[in-house]
C-alpha positions as CSV (number, residue, x, y, z in Angstrom):
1,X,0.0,0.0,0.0
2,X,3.0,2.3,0.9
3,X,4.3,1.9,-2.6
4,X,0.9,2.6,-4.2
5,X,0.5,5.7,-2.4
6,X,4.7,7.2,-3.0
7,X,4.2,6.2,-6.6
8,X,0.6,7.9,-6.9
9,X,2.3,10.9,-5.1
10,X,5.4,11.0,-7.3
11,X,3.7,11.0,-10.8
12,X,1.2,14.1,-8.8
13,X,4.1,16.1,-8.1
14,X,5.5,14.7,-11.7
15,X,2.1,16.4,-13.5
16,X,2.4,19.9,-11.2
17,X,5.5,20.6,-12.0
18,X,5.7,20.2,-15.4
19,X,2.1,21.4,-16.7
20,X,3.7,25.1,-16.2
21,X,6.7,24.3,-18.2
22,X,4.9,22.2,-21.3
23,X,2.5,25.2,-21.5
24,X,5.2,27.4,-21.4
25,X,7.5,25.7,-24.2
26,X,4.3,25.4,-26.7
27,X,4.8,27.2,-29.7
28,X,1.1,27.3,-30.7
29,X,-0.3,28.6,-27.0
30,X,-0.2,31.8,-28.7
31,X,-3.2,30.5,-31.0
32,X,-6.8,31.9,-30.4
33,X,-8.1,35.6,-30.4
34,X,-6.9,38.3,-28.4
35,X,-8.6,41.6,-26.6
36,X,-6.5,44.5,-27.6
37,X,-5.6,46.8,-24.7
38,X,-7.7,49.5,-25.5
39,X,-10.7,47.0,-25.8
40,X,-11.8,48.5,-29.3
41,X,-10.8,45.3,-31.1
42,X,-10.0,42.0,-31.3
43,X,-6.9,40.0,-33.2
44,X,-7.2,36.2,-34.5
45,X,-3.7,34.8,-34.4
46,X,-2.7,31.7,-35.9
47,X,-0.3,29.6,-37.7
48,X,0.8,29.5,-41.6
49,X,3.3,27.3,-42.4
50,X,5.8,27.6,-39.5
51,X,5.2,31.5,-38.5
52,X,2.1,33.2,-36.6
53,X,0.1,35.8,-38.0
54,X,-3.0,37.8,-36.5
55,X,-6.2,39.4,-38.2
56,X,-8.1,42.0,-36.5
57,X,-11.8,40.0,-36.1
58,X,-13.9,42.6,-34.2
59,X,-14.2,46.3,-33.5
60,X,-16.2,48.0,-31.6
61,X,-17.1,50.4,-34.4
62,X,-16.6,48.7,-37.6
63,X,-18.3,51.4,-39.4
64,X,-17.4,54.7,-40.0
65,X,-19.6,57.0,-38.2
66,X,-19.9,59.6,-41.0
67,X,-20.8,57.4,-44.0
68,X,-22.1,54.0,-42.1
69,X,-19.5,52.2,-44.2
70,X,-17.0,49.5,-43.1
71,X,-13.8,51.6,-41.8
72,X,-10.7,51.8,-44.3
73,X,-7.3,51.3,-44.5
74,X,-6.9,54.9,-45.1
75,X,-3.9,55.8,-43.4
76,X,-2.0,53.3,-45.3
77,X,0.7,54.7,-47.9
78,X,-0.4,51.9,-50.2
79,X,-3.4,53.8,-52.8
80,X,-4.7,49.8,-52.9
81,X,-4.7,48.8,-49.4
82,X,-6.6,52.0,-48.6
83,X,-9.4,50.5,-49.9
84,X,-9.8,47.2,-48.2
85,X,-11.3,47.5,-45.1
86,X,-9.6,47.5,-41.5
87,X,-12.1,44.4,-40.6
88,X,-10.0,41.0,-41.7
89,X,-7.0,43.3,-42.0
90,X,-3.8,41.1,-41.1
91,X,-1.8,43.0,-38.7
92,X,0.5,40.8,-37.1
93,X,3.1,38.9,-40.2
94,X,6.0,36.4,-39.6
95,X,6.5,36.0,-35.7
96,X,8.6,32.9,-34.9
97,X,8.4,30.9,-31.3
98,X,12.4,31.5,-30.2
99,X,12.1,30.0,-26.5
100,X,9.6,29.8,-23.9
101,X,7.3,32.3,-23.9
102,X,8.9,34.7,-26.4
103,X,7.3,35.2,-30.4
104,X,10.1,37.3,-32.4
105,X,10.9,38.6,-35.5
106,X,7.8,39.9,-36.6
107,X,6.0,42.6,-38.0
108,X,2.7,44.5,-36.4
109,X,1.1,47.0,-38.7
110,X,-1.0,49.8,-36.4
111,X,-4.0,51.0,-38.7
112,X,-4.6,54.2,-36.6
113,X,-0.9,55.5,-38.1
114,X,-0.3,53.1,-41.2
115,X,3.0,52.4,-39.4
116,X,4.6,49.0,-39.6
117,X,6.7,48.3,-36.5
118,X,9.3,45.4,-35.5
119,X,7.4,43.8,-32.9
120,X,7.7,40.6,-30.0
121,X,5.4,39.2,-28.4
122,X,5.7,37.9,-24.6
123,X,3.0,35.1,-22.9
124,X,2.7,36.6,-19.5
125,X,0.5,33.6,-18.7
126,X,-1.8,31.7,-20.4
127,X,-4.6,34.9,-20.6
128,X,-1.8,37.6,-21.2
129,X,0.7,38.6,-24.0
130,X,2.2,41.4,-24.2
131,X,2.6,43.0,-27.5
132,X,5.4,45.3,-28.1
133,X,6.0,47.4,-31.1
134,X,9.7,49.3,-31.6
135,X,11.9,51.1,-34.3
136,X,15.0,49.5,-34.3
137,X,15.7,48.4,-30.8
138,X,13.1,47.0,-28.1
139,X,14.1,49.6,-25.6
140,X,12.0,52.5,-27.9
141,X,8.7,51.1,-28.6
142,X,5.6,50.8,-26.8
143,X,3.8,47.6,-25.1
144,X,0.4,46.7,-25.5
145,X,-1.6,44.2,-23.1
146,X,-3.8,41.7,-24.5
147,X,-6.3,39.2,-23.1
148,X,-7.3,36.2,-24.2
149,X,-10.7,35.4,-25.3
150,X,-13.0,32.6,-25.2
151,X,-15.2,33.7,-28.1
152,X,-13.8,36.2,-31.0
153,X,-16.4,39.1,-30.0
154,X,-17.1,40.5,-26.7
């Protein structure tokens, strides 16, 4: 019975201290859609091929007020992508999983400014990242936090 109960206790303590760590180390944790910080919109990110990208799902105002028209791309210096709409707009391009916890090497493209930033993204845990956009080094840029969501719109 004694040897029941150490092994029962030993794959326990086994389970607890690696669930943290195999979450942790899993490329694709990253995967689902994600509350911006501002809470005006929501970004889809997922995998293609073996890099993460993110499409903005939701806003909270989709339209534009003055014509009652989906919302453009207008602030974009590209006379084409001005005309697609910010809804289904992919914003986050090429992010890589380099070690636990840590998506590098990307690209985020802000539609407010039409500015495309270097960008890394950090899981805080598994209902956090945070998002931060930079020119040229880390140190200047700003960071964003995001939450995880169950559903794509709340």
């Amino acid at each position: 019975m004694k040897k029941v109960v150490l092994i029962f206790l030993s794959i326990l303590t086994v389970n607890i201290s690696t669930s943290g760590y195999s979450l942790a180390d899993n490329p694709d944790a990253i995967i689902g859609f994600w509350k911006t910080g501002d809470g005006k919109g929501v970004v889809q990110v997922y995998k293609q091929g073996d890099a993460y990208f993110g499409k903005i799902v939701w806003l909270q105002e989709p339209n534009d007020p003055k014509t009652g028209k989906p919302k453009l791309d207008t602030k974009n210096d590209d006379p084409i992508a001005k005309t697609k709409p910010i809804l289904g707009l992919v914003n986050l391009r090429d992010f890589k999983f380099i070690k636990k916890d840590s998506w590098k090497e990307g690209k985020i493209y802000d539609p407010k400014t039409g500015n495309d930033y270097s960008c890394k993204i950090t899981m805080i845990d598994m209902n956090t990242i945070e998002v931060r956009g930079y020119v040229g080094i880390s140190l200047i840029g700003k960071t964003d936090t995001w939450k995880r969501q169950t559903i794509p719109v709340k």
